[in-house]
Each structure stands twice: as structure tokens, then as C-alpha cells.
N, C-alpha and C positions, 0 to 999 in steps of 0.2 A: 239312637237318640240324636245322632247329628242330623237326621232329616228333620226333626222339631222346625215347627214353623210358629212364630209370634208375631201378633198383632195386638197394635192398640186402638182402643175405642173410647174415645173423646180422653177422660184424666185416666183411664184403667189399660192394662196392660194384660194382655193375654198370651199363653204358652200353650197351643192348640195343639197336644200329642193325640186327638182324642180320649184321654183320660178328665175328671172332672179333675180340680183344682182343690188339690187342701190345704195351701197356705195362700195366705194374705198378706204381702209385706206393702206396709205405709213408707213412700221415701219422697219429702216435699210435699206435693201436689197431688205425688200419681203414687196410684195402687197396682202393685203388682198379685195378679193369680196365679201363682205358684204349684211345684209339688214338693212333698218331705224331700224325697230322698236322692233328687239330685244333689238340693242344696245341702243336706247334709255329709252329702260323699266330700263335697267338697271344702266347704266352710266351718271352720270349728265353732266362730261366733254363732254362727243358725242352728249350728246343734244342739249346741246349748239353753239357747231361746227356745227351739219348738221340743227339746226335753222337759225344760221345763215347763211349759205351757202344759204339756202332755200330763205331767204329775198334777197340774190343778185344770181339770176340764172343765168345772163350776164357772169358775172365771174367766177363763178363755170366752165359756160358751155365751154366756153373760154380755162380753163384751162385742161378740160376734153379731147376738142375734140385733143389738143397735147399732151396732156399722151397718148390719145388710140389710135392713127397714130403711136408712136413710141414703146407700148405695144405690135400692130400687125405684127410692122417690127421686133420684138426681138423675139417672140414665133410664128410668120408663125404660129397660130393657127386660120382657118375658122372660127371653129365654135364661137369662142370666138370674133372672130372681127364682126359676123353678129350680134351675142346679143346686144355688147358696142355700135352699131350704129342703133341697132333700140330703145334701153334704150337711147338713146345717153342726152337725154334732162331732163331725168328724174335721172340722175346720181349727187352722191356727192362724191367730193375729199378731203379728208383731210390727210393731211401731220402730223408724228408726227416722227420727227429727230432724237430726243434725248431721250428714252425710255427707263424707268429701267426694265432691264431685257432682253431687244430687243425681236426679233421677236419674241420668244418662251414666254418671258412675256405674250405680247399680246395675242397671240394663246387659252392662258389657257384660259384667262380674255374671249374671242369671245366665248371660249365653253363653257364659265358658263355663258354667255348672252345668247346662245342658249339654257340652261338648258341640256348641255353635262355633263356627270359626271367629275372630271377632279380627278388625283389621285396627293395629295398631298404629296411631302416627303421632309423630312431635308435639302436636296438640292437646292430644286424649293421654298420655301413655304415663303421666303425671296422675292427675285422678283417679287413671286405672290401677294405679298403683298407693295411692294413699285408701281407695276401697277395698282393696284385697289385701291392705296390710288392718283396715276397721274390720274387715269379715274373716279373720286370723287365714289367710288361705295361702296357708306356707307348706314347706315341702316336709315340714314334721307330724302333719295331718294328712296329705296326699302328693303321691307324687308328681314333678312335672305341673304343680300349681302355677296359679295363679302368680302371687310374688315373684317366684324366681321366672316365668315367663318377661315379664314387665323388665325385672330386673335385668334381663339378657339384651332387651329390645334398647335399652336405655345404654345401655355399655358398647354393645356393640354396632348402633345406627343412629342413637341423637349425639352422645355426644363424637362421633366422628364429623360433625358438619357445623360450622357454627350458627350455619342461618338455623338448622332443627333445634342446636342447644339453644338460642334465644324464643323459640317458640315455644320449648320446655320450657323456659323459665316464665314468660307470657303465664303458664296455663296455669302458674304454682303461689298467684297473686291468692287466689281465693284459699286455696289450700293448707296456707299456713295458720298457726305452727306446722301442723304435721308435717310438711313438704321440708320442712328446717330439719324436723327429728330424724328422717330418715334420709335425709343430704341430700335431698336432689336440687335443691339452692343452691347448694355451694357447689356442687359438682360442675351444674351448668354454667356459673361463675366462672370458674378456675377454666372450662374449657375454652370459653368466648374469650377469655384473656389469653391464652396461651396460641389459639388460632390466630387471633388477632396479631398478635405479635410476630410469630411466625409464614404469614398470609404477606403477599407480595401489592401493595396496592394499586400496581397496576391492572389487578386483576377486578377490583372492584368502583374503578370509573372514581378515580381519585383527580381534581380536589373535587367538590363539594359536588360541580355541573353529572348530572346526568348523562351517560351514552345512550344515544342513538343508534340501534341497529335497522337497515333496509332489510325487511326479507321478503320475497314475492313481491314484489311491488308497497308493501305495506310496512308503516315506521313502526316500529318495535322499541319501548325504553325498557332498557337494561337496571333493575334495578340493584341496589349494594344490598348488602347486610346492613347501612345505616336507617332504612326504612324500617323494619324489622328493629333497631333497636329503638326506634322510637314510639315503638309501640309498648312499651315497658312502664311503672308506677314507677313514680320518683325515688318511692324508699329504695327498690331494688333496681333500677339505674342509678342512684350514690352509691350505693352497694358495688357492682357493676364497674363504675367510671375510678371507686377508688381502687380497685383487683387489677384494672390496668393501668394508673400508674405507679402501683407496685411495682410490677412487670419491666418500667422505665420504656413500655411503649413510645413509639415516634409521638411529640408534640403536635404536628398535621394531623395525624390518626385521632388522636385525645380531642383535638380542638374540632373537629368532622362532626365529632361522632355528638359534640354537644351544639355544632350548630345546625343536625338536622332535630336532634330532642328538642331543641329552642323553636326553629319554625312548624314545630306541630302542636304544640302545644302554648304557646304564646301568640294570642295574633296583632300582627300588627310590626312586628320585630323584623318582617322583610318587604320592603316597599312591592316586589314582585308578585308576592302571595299576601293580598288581602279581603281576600272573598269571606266572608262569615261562613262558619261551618253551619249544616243545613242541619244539625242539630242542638237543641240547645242545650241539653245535657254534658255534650262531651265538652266544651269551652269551659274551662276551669275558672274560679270564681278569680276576686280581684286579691283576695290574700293567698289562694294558691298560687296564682301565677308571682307573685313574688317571694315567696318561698322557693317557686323554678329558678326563676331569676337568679336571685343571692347565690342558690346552687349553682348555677351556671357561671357566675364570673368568678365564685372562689374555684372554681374548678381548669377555668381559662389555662393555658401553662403560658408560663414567663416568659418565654422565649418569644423572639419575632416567629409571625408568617411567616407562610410562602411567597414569592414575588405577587401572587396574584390577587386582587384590588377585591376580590368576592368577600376575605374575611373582614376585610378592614369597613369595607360598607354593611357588613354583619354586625359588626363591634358600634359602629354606630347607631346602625338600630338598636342595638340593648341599650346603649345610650337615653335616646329616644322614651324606649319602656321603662327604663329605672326612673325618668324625670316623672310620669304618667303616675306611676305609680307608686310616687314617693320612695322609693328606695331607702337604703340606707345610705348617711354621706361614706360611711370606710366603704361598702359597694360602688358607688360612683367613682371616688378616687382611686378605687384599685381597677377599674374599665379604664377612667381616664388614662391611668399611666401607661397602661396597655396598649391606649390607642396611641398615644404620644411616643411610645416604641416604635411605629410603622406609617409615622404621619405623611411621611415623604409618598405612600401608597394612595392617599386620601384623594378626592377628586373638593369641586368648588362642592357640589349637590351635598356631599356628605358634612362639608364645616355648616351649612344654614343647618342649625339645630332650633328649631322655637323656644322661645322663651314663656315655661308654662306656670313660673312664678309669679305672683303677683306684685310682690316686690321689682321686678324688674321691669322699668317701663318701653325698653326696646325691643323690638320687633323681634330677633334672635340673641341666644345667649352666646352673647360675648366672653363676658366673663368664662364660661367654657371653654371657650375656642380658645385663651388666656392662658389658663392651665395647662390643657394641653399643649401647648406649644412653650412654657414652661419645663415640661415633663420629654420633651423632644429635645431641646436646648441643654438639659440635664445629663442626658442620655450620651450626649455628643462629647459634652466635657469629660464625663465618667471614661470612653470609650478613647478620647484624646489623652487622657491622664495616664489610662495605662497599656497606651503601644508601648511597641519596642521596636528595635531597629531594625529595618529592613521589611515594613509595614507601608511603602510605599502606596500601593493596591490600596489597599483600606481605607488610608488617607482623602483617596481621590475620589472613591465610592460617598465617603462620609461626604465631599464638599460639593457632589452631583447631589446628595439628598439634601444639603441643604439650599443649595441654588432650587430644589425641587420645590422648598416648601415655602423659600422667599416667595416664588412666581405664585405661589397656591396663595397667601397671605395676601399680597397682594389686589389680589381677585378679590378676599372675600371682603377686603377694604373697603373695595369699590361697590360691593354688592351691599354693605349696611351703611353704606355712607349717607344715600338715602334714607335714610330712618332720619325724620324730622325728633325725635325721642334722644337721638345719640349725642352724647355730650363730648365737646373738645380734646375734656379727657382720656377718658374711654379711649375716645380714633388717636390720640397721641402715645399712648400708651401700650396700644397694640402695633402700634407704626415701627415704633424706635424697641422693639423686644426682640426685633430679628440683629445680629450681626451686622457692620456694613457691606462686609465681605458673600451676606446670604444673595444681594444684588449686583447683578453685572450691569444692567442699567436701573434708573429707574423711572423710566416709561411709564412701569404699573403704577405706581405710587404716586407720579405727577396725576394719571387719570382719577382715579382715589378722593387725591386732593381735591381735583376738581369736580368731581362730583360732588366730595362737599361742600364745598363753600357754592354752590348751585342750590344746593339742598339745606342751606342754613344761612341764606342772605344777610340774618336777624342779628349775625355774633360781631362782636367788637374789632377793631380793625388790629387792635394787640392780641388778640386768638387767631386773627387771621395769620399774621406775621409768624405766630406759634407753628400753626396748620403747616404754613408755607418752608417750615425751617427746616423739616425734616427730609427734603428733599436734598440732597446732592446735586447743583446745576451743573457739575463736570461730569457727572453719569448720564445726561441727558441726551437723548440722539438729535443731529440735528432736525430730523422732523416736529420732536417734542419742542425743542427750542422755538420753531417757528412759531408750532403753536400757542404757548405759552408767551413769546412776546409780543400778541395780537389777542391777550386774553383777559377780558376787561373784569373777572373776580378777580387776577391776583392780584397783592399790592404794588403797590407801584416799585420801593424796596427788591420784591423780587421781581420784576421785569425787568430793573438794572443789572441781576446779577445772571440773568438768564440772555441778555445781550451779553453783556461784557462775555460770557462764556463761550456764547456763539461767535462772537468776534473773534477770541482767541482759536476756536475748532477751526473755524474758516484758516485762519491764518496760516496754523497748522498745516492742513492739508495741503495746502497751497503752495506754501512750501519743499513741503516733502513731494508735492508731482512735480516741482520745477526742478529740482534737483534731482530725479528720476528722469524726465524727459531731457536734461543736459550731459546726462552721465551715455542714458542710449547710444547716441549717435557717434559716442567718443571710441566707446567700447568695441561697438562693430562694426569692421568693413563692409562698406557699400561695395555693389555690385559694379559699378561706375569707374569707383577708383581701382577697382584688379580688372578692368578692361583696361583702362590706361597702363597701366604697369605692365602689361600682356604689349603692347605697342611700342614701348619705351624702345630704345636704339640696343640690340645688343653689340653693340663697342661701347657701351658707358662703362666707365671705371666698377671696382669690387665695391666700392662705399655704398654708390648707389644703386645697386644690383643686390644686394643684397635684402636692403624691406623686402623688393619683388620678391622674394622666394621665399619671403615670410609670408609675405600677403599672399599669395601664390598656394599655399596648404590649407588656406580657409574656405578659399572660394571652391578647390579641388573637393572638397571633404563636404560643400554645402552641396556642388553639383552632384554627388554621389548619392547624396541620400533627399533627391528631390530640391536641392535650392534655389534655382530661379523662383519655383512656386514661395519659398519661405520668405528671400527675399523681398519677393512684392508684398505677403501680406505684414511685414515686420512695418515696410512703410508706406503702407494704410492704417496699420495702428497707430504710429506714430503720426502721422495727420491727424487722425482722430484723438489723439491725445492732444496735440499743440490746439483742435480748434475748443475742447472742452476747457483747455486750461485759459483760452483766452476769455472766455464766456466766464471763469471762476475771475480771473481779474476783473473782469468787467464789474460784478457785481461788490468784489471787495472794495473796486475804489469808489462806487456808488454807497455803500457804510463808511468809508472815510467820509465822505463828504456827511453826511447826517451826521455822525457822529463830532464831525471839529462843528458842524452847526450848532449841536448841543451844546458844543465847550462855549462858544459863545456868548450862548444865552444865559450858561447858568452863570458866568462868569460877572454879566451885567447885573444877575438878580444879586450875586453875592456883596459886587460894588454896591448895590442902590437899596437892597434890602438892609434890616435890620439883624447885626451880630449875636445879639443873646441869646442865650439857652442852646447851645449846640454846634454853633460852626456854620451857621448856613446850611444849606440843602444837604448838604455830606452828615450834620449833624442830626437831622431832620429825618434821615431815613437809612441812617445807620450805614451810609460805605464808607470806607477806607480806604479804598483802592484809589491811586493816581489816575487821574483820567488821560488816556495818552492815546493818539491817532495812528492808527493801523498802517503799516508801509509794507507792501507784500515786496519790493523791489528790495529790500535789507534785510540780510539776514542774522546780523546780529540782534535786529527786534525780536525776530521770532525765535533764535536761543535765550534772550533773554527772559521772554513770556513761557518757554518749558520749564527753565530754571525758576522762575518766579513760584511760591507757595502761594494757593490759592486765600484771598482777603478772609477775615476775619469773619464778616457778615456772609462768608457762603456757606454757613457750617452752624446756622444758629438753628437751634432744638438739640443739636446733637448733644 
């Protein structure tokens, strides 16, 4: 019987022993032509049906001779209508409707009654096994059955591998209940969790990016076991995602494995992958995919990422699709605070979120970027409250991520500051929410400003003053300073305070090279003066014999190790310092002079104008500070200008 060969023709299935055919089994679509007595060695269910069938032949035949009248009309095959009507009375029909696994179930189960070899795999061996536990084809009816085959195959080669147990579990969507009654759900479950957990993720092209193998000349992608799980139905992926953090699996592992389920089934969720799938069927409607959704961020784990910037622009996208898709707000806020956990990771591309409410009339949500940064801010004090000592390290990490996320803030300043829609507020309110300490300079935040008040000519010159207060003009480089006191949006108020400041920087420096380049020459002997002291008479007294042989172990220890060379370039730097520093006074006493011109003039307005309402031009545009003329030649001016606390009006919004 294992030479049997079978064929099928068009919905019919044929078992060519040359023998004619006495059973009829109906399974879906297709009709199998059968014989008794295979299926009966084997199957206790078929014996039972073609016994009974056998005990009412009335019926049977009854039922036959109108199957095979409308068998002949559908397949117009002769040969086949002469066989069914000379068997006609020797024939059994049995119907099985509902059938795990459908036709191809059956098929297998026919060729292992035939003693056909049947090739088992990860795919089939599920079906094959909910059929032959529907056809009773257990080892208390024959030996070496059917079940305990299946059963062997399943224990001892799916679940040993977890890409086959996920392709088991794949094939067990259709098959339930039964596939639950007989465990092979939960078996393939428990395996894929315990693999998982035990599996080295360097083995499966961890984080998220794909490997690349070369072979023959030809690129090769390596794919993981997460492709494979994202082939799975949501029921039994929550299923699935909750058995591993049972387990207390790796968070990176947990958080993978839902962000390849996320980009196959949501589109839209990864800026990289938004091709339409070429079917319309398999894109899941718009209340599916937020039913994925919600599953996917209650499922998120707490914990920060990995360093690497792929999840944090993932967690954005779901951002993105929760707004689309109306989400839930406790969904949104438990992403937000998530992302607020690793903001410091974030890039400029990722903070531009649109704005898809209708209520809000700016171009991107703000308000978002608000919170989160909020939930970042929170995180830090949470994280500050409860070191302990000898958390050095930690400390200095926490204040790289926040200088990380001033400069990021910053940026995105600059980027909606252009939104003609954005209100004073708004850019005030996200301005002054960072730290002062989040800015080493602020550069970004002068640019910011200026690009708004470019981009809203229209606002009041007391919002301007607002806009301009949040600025630090002691943070300012002097680059930004030039620019800004040649910059005809700010108010006039801040272009006072943004000289005065650059006066004092200039001053500064200025100082501190002069007293650098005074100190140099004191310090090291020239090559000049221990030639002289080389020369000097030796009959001079100890007194003065003595420097020589101090002087004398410098110049010895500079020619050792190359000094004539250091010597000369020590002074060429030092030329070059005395001609940069002359060119720095130049220009300080060029600001002295504009500057006492100022005092001048305002001095006249203040005689010849009128006193009311404020003090004159100091009360007019809010300084306080004494006006006093720069002298780079004194340096009790310039300790007194470090000592000095910066005026009242350089500090207004704060």
C-alpha cells in the first residue's frame, strides 16, 4: 500500500490503487474517493461512520445516487460517472463540514491511512494533529498512530527551536479551541518564552537594524526570530508578550519584539517603511490598529532604552499614530512619559510632531513637546532626590543629558518660532521650563528670539521686552553680542544690556591677556641673559656667581631636550600675543570713546528733557546700572566689574 499513488482533479481527490473507490468523504470544498478499509484500520471515528452507514444502506444509497448525478454534471468526467454507477450500491458518504485543518488536514491523515509517507513541519504538524485527534487515530485503536506520531514530532523538533515553535503557534490561530484543549498553545507559549530568555541576543542581530551577510558576492539579510513573531494575531501575541514578562525577560528584548509587531501591522508608525501594503486585505482597519496600539504601549517596559536613538524615533512614531487615531489620553500620557524618560536620545526631526487637533491653531503641538519635557524634568528630580553618596558618575551623566536637551529645546524654539499662529506665551513658557543651569551659553535662545520677533513684527513692544528677558546677556558669546547690538528687532533696553555686557567680556579678557603676557617674560629666562651670565668674569665674588648657576640649569636642561628651537618659538608667540593684544586695546579705547560720547548725550537729554514718570531715559527703559567708562589700563576697574552683580534689568522674565 505505500506505492499508492493520489491524484486530484479539479475539487475531487483520487487514491489510484487501481481498486474502484467505496468511500466518499466531504472535507470543505473537496471530495475525497476513498477505500473502507484503510481508513478503517486506522481511524476509529471512520469506522464508526462507514458502520454505520453500512447498517442503513437505504440512506446512504439515497444519498449517494444525488451526490453522484450532480458530481457527473460539475466534472463532465465518463470515466468517473461509469465507476460511481456500477459501485453505485456498494458506496459510503460521509460528510465532515467542520474540519481542523480543512482539506489538506485530511489529505495528510488519508496518506498516513494509506501508509503514504507524509513530511511533517512547524506549519502543518499543528492541524495534523488536531485531525487525527477529530479522526480518534490514537494508539488505543492502532499502533504507531497517527496522534502519538504528530505528538513525537512536536516534542522532540518544534519545540526544540523557537523560530518552529512560533510557526507552530502561527498555524494554531485557526484551530482553536482545539489547539488550547490539547496544549499545543501553551506549550509553544512556554517554549518561545523560555528560548527567549535563555537565547544570547547577539545571536539574533540585536537592536532592532538587520544584519547584513556578504556571501558570493551577493548581500544576504539575516533575519531574527522577530519577523517570525510578527506574523502572529494580537490575541495570541498578548498572550505571547505577557509569558515573557513573566519570565522577567531583558526590557530591550520585550521592547524589539513589539517594535517589529508595531511596524507590520501599523502603517505609518516608521518614517523608513511607508510603502502601502500591495494588499488590501491584510492592513487592519482603523479600530484594529488601535486596539494594536493601546496593546503596544501598555506593554512598553518602564525602563529606559538602550543608548541607541532607533527606539526613541519609534516611540515617536506611535506618538504620531495615537494622535491619528485618536487614542486614549491615559495612552498618550503613559508614551509621553516614556518618551520623557530618554529625551536626552531625541533628535530636532522627532520634537516637530503636527498638530492634528483642531483646537490648536499652531503648526506643531507644542503643548506636547511641553509635557514631555515636563516628564524629563520630573524624572531628573526623582533621580536627584534619591542619590546617595559617592554617585559622582551619575550626577555628571544626568547634567550631559540635560545640557543634551537644553541645545535640543532650543532648536525646536527656533524651528516654531516661525509659526505666525504661536503666541508670546506659548514661546515664554517653553523658553524658561528648562533650568538655567540646562545652558552653557545661550546662543540658541538669542537665535529663537530672533527669529521670532522676525516672524511677529505685529506684537507690542512690552512682549517684546518679555521675549527679550529670557535671555542671559552674560551667557552670550561674543559673537552673539555683536550680533545682537547691530540688531534693529531687539528693543533698544536690550541692546543696552547686551553692550554693557560685551563691554565688560572685552574688559575681561583684556585683562586677563595682559597680565598673562606680563607674568611670561618674568617667569622665563631668555636665552640672551644665560649667554651673558656664560661671559660674566669668573673672579666675580659668590654673591654674584651664584644666579649664574641657577640660571645656568635652565638653559642646560632647555638645550637637552631641543631648546634653542623652544626658545625661539616661545618668542614668536609671545610677539604674537603683544601684537593681538595691541589690536584688543585698540578697539577697547575705540568703545571708550562711543561709550563717554553716549554719557554725554544722554546726560544733556536728561538736563533739557523732562523728569516725570521715571528718571529720565534710565527710567524709560528700565537700567540701573551706573554708566561708567571702560579703562583697560586699571585694574582695580576690572576687579571691580567681576565683583559687581550683574543690574537688575539683565535678569527680567526670569
Amino acid at each position: 500500500m505505500a506505492a499508492d499513488k493520489s491524484t486530484s482533479k479539479g475539487q475531487a481527490w483520487f487514491c489510484t490503487t487501481g481498486l474502484p473507490s467505496d468511500v466518499v468523504v466531504e472535507v470543505d470544498d473537496m471530495t475525497f474517493h476513498l477505500h473502507k478499509f484503510p481508513l478503517m484500520s486506522k481511524s476509529k471515528k471512520l469506522h464508526d461512520l462507514i458502520t454505520q452507514q453500512e447498517a442503513n444502506p437505504s440512506t446512504s444509497t439515497a444519498r449517494l445516487q444525488k451526490k453522484s448525478s450532480a458530481t457527473a454534471e460539475e466534472q463532465q468526467d465518463d470515466e468517473i460517472e461509469e465507476e460511481e454507477e456500477e459501485n453505485e450500491e456498494s458506496y459510503c458518504h460521509i460528510s465532515l463540514p467542520v474540519f481542523p485543518g480543512g482539506s489538506d488536514a485530511f489529505e495528510a491523515a488519508a496518506k498516513f491511512c494509506y501508509g503514504v509517507k507524509i513530511d511533517l513541519s512547524s506549519s502543518n504538524v499543528a492541524p495534523i494533529r488536531c485531525a487525527a485527534e477529530v479522526l480518534e487515530m490514537t494508539e488505543d485503536y492502532a499502533l504507531d498512530n497517527l496522534v502519538s506520531r504528530t505528538e513525537r514530532f512536536i516534542s522532540q523538533s518544534v519545540l526544540k527551536n523557537i523560530k518552529d515553535s512560533i510557526r507552530a503557534l502561527k498555524s494554531c490561530e485557526k484551530l482553536i479551541p482545539l489547539a488550547e484543549t490539547l496544549g499545543i498553545v501553551e506549550r509553544c507559549i512556554d517554549s518561545i518564552a523560555v528560548r527567549a530568555s535563555s537565547a544570547d541576543p547577539t545571536l539574533f542581530g540585536w537592536p532592532v537594524n538587520e544584519r547584513v551577510e556578504i556571501s558570493g558576492g551577493r548581500r544576504k539579510t539575516t533575519s531574527s526570530w522577530f519577523e517570525e513573531l510578527a506574523l502572529l494575531s494580537l490575541p495570541l501575541f498578548k498572550r505571547l508578550i505577557f509569558a515573557i514578562k513573566a519570565r522577567d525577560l531583558s526590557p530591550e528584548v520585550i521592547e524589539n519584539c513589539l517594535i517589529h509587531y508595531a511596524k507590520k501591522y501599523i502603517p505609518g508608525v516608521s518614517r523608513s517603511n511607508r510603502k502601502a501594503s500591495s494588499s488590501s486585505s491584510s492592513v487592519p482597519t482603523e479600530s484594529e490598529q488601535r486596539e494594536l496600539l493601546e496593546t503596544i504601549i501598555a506593554n512598553l517596559p518602564a525602563q529606559k532604552s538602550s543608548s541607541s536613538s532607533t527606539a526613541t524615533r519609534f516611540l515617536f512614531g506611535l506618538l504620531r499614530t495615537a494622535n491619528i487615531l485618536n487614542a486614549s489620553e491615559g495612552c498618550k500620557a503613559a508614551l509621553e512619559r516614556k518618551i520623557g524618560s530618554q529625551l536626552e536620545q531625541a533628535t530636532l526631526d522627532d520634537l516637530l510632531i503636527p498638530s492634528y487637533s483642531y483646537l490648536n491653531e499652531t503648526l506643531y503641538d507644542v503643548q506636547c513637546v511641553e509635557r514631555i519635557l515636563g516628564y524629563f524634568l520630573d524624572g531628573l528630580e526623582e533621580r536627584s532626590a534619591g542619590r546617595i553618596e559617592g554617585e559622582e558618575e551619575n550626577s555628571s551623566v544626568r547634567s550631559a543629558a540635560l545640557m543634551l536637551v537644553g541645545k535640543l529645546i532650543d532648536g525646536y524654539l527656533s524651528e516654531i518660532a516661525s509659526d505666525a499662529n504661536l503666541k508670546p506665551e506659548k514661546f515664554l513658557e517653553l523658553a524658561v521650563a528648562l533650568p538655567e543651569h540646562a545652558r552653557l551659553f545661550d546662543d540658541g535662545l538669542y537665535r529663537a528670539v530672533d527669529v521670532y520677533l522676525k516672524a511677529h513684527p505685529w506684537i507690542s513692544e512690552a512682549d517684546r521686552e518679555k521675549i527679550c528677558g529670557i535671555m542671559d546677556c552674560q551667557k552670550l558669546t561674543l559673537e552673539a553680542c555683536t550680533h545682537a547690538a547691530q540688531n534693529e528687532r531687539l528693543p533698544l533696553r536690550a541692546v543696552v544690556q547686551v553692550l554693557f555686557f560685551e563691554q565688560l567680556q572685552l574688559r575681561q579678557a583684556i585683562a586677563g591677556t595682559l597680565i598673562a603676557a606680563d607674568m611670561a617674560p618674568e617667569d622665563l629666562p631668555r636665552p640672551s641673559n644665560l649667554r651673558g651670565t656664560e661671559e660674566q668674569d669668573e673672579a666675580s665674588d659668590a654673591a654674584e656667581a651664584a644666579p649664574a648657576v641657577v640660571a645656568e640649569a635652565p638653559r642646560q636642561q632647555a638645550e637637552a631636550s631641543g631648546g634653542g628651537a623652544t626658545w625661539r618659538a616661545a618668542v614668536r608667540e609671545n610677539q604674537v600675543l603683544r601684537l593681538d593684544m595691541d589690536s584688543m586695546r585698540s578697539r577697547v579705547q575705540e568703545l571708550e570713546r562711543e561709550c563717554s560720547t553716549m554719557k554725554k548725550v544722554i546726560e544733556k537729554i536728561d538736563k533739557v528733557g523732562p523728569r516725570t514718570g521715571g528718571g529720565g531715559w534710565r527710567g524709560k527703559f528700565g537700567c540701573k546700572f551706573k554708566t561708567q567708562v571702560c579703562d583697560s589700563h586699571e585694574r582695580t576697574v576690572v576687579e571691580a566689574g567681576k565683583g559687581r552683580k550683574p543690574p537688575p534689568s539683565s535678569s527680567v522674565g526670569r
